[in-house]
Backbone bond lengths (Angstrom), bond angles and torsions (degrees), N, CA, C in turn:
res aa  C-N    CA-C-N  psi(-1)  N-CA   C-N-CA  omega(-1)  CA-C   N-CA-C  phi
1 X - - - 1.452 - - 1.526 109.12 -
2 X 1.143 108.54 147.45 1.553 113.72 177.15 1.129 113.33 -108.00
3 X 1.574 119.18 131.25 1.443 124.76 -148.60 1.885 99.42 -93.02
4 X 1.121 94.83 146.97 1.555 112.14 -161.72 1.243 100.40 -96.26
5 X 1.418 133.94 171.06 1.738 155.08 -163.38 1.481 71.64 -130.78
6 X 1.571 127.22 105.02 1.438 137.75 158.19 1.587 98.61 -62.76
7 X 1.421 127.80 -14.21 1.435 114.76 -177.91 1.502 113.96 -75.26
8 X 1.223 113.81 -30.03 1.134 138.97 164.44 1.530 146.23 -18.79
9 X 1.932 89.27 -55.81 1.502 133.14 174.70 1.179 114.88 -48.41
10 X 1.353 121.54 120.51 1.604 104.78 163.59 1.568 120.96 -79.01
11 X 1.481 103.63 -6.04 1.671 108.34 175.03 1.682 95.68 -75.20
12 X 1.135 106.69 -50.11 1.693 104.36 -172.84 1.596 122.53 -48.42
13 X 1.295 100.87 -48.13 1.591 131.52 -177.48 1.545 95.79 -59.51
14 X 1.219 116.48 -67.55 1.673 110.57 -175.11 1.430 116.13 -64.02
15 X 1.377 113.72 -34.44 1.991 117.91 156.72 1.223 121.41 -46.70
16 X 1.477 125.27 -40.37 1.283 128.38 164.32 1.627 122.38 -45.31
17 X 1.781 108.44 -63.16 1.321 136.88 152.77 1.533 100.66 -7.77
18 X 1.840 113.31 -92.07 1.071 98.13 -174.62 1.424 148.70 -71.30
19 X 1.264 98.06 -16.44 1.949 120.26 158.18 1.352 97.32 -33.12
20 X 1.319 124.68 -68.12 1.924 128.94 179.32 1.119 109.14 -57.73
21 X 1.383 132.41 -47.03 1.288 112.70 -177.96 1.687 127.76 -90.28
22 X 1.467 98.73 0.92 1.624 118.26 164.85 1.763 105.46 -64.91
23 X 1.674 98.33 -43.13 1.784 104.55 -177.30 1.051 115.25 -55.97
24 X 1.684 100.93 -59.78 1.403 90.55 -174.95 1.444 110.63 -73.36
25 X 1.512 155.77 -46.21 1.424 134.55 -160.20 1.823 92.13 -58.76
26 X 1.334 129.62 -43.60 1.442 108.77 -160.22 1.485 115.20 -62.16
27 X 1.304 95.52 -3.89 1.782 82.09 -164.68 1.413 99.94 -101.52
28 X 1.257 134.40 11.95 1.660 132.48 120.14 1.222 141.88 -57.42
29 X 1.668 123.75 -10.08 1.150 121.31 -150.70 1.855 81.43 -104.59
30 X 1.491 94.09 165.31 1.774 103.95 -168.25 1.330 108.63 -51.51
31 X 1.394 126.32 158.29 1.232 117.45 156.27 1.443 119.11 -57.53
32 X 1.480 119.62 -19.99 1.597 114.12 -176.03 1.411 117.16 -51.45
33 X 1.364 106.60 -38.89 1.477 123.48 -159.61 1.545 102.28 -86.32
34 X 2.003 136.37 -30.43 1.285 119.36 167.13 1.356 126.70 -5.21
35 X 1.247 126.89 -63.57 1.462 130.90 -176.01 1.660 113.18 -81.67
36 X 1.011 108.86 -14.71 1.609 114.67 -172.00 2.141 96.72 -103.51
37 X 0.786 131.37 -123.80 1.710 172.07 -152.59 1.994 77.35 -69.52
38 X 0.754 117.95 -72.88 1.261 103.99 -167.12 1.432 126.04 -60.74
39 X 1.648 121.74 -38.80 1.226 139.83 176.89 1.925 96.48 -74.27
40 X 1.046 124.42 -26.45 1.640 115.19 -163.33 1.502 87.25 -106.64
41 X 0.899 136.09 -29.46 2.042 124.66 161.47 1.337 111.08 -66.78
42 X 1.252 143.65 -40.26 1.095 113.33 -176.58 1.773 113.10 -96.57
43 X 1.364 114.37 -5.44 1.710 115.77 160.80 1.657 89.14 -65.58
44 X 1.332 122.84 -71.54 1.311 105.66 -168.10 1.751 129.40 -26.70
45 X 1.625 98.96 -79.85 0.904 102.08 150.74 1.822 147.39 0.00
46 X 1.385 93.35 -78.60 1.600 110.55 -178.15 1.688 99.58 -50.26
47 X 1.486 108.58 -56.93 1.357 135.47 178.93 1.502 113.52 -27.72
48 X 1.347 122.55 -48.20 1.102 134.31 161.43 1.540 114.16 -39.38
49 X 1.783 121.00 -106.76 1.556 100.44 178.77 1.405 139.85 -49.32
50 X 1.516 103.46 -19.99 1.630 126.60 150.21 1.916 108.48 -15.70
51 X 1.001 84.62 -82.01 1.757 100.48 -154.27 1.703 100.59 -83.81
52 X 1.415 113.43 -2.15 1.308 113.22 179.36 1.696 105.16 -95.31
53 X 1.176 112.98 -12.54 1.655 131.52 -149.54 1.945 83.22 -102.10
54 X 1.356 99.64 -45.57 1.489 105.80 -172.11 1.414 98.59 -81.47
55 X 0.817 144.11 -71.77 1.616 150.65 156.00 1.688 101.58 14.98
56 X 1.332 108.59 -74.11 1.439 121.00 -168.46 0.917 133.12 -80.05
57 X 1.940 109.78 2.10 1.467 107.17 153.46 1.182 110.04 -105.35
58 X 1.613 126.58 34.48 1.533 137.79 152.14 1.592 117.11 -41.86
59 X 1.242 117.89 139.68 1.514 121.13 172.88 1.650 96.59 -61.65
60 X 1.519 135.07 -66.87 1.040 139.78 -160.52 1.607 122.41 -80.52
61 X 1.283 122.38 163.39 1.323 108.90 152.31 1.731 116.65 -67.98
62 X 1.272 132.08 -51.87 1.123 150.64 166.46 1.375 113.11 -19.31
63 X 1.561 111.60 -76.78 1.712 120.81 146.53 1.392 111.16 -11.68
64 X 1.257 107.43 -75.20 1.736 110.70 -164.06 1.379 104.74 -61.79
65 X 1.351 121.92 -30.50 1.720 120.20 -175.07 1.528 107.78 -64.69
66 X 1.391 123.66 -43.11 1.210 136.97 179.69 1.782 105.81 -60.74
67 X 1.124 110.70 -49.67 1.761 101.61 174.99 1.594 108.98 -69.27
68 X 1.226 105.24 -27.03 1.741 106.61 178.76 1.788 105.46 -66.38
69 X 1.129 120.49 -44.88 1.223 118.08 -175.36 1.832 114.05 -70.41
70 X 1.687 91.76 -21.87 1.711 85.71 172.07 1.403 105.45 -73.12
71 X 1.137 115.91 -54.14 1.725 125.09 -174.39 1.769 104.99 -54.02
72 X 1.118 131.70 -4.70 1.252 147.04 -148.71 1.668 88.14 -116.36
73 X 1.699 105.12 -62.81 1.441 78.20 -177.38 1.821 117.38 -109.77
74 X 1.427 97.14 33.39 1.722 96.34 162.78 1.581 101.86 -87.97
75 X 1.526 131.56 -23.97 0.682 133.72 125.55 1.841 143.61 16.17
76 X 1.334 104.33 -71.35 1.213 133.68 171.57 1.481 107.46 -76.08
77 X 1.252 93.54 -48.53 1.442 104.27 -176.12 1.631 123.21 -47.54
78 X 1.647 88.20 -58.81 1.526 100.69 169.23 1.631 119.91 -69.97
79 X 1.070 110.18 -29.72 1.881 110.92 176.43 2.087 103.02 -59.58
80 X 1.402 109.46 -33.84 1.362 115.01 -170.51 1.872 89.10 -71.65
81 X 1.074 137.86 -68.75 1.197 142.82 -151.56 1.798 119.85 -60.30
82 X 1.454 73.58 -26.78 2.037 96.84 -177.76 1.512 102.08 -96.13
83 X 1.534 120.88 -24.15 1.298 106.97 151.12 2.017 133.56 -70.58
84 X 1.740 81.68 -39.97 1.792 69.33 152.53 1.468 145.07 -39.49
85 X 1.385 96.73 -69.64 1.254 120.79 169.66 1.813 115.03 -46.69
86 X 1.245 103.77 -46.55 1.758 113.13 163.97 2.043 110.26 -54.73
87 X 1.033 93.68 -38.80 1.994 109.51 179.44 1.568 106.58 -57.73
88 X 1.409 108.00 -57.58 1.200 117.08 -151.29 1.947 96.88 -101.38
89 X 1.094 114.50 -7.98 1.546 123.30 157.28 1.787 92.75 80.29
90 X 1.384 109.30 60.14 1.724 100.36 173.60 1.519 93.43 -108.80
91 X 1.216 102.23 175.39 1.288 124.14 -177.77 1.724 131.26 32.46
92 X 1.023 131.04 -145.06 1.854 128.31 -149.35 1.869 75.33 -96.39
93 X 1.235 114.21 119.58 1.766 118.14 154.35 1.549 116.10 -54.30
94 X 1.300 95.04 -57.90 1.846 89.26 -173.62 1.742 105.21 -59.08
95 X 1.247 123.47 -51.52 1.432 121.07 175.32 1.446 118.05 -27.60
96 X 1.828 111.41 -54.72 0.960 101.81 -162.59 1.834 118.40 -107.50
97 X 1.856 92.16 9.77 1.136 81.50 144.59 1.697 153.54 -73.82
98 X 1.072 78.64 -37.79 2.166 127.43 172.17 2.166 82.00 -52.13
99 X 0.895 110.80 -82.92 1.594 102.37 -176.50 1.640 127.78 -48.91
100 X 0.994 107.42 -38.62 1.417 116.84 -177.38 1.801 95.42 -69.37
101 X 0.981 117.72 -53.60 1.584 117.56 165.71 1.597 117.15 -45.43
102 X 1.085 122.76 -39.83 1.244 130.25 179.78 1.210 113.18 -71.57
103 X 1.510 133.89 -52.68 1.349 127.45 163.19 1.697 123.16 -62.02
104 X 1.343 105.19 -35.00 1.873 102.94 158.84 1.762 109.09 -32.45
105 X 1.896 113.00 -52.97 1.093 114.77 -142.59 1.775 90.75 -94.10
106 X 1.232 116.39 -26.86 1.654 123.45 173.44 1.629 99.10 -57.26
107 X 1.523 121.58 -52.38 1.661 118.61 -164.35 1.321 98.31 -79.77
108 X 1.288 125.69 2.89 1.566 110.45 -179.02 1.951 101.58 -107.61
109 X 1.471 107.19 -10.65 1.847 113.70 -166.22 1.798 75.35 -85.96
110 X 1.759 111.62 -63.07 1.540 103.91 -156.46 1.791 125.20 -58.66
111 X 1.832 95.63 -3.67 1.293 103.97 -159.86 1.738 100.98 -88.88
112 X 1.992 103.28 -28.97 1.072 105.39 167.76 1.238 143.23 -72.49
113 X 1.293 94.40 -36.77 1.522 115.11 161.75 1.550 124.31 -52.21
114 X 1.693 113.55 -57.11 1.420 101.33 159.02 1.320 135.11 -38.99
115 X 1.924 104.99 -52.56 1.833 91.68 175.04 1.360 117.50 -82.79
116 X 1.305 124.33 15.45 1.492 124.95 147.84 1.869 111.95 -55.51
117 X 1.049 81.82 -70.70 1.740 107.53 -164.74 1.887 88.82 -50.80
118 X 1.629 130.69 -53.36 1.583 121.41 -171.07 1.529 92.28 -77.19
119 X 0.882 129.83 28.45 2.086 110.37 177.41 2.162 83.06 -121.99
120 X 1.515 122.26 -38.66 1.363 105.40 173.82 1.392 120.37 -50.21
């Protein structure tokens, strides 16, 4: 496999995206939640270009699919948490609608990208 410039990525690039816009909605959400909803969105979050960044300086394609599927499901992770937060009615609605859309469209780039990377 030929090792990739993760800066490169448009999966990476749009992971970045929501990392910022994870910042800014959390820093509305109550102080109650700091240790709860706020601290586990932005690990999520980060987690995303994180493990995609690590992924792609994998020896293999295979390798890299396996960090894609982590970043794939921090992913999930974070769509569950921002639906909380959507449940329980914290922070800017339109914001977090606009994000929750964005990771739909991130788990559908990383999902492609993986079965790119298992068909090499």
């Amino acid at each position: 496999m030929r090792k990739t410039n993760f800066k490169t990525l448009l999966i990476w690039q749009r992971g970045m995206e929501i990392v910022d816009a994870v910042y800014k909605f959390c820093e509305e959400l109550p102080s109650s939640e700091k240790y709860n909803l706020v601290s586990q969105s932005i690990r999520c979050a980060c987690s995303i270009p994180s493990n995609i960044a690590e992924g792609s300086g994998k020896r293999s394609s295979r390798e890299f699919a396996r960090y894609l599927e982590i970043a794939l499901g921090s992913a999930y992770e974070l769509e569950t948490h921002l639906l909380i937060c959507q449940r329980r009615g914290y922070g800017d609605a339109i914001l977090l609608s606009k994000i929750i859309t964005e990771i739909g469209e991130e788990q559908k780039m990383i999902y492609r990208y993986q079965e790119k990377l298992e068909q090499d």
